[in-house]
C-alpha positions as CSV (number, residue, x, y, z in Angstrom):
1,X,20.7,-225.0,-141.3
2,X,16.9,-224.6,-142.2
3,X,16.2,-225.1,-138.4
4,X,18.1,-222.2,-138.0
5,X,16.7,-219.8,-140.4
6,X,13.0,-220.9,-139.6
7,X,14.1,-220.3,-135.7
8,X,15.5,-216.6,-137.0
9,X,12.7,-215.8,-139.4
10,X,9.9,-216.8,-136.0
11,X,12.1,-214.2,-133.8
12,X,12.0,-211.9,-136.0
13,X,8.1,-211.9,-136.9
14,X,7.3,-212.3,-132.8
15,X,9.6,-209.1,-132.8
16,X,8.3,-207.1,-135.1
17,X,4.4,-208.2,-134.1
18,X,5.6,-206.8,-130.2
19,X,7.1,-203.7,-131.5
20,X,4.0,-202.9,-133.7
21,X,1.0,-203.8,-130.8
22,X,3.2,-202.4,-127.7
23,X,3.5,-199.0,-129.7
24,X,7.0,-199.3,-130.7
25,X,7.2,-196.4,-132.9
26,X,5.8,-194.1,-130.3
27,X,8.4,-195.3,-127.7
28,X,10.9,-194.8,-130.8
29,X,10.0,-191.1,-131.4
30,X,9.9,-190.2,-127.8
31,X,13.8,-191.7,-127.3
32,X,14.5,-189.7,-130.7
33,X,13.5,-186.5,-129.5
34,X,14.4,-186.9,-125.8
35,X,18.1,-187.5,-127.4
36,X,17.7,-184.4,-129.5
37,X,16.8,-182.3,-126.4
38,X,19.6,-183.8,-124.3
39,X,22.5,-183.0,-126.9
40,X,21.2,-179.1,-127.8
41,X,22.3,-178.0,-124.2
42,X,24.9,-180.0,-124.2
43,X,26.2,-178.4,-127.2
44,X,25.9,-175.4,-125.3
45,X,28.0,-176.4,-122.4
46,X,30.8,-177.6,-124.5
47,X,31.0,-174.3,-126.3
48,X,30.8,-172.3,-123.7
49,X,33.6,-174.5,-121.7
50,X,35.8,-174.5,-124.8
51,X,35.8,-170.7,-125.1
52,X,36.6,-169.9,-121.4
53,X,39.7,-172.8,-121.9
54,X,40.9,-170.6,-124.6
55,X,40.1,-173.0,-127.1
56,X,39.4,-170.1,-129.5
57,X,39.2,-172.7,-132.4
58,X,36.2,-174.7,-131.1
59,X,34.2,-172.1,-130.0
């Protein structure tokens, strides 16, 4: 069991050490905000397609 956790508790360091020296948070931000500027138009689209159904409701 202590194998284990000493196992988990080295991936977890070697993870976090990656994520900090290959500019994780950077790469974080950008998929953030990429997401963001994906869904806004999408938004968009869906009303739009809801109010020509005649999905009065949604739109």
């Amino acid at each position: 069991m202590l194998r284990k956790i000493v196992a988990l508790r080295r991936v977890l360091y070697d993870a976090i050490g990656h994520f900090n020296t290959d500019d994780g948070w950077a790469m974080a931000s950008h998929l953030a905000i990429t997401s963001l500027m994906a869904l806004f138009p999408f938004l968009i689209f869906a009303t739009t397609l809801a109010s020509f159904l005649g999905a009065q409701a949604f739109a």
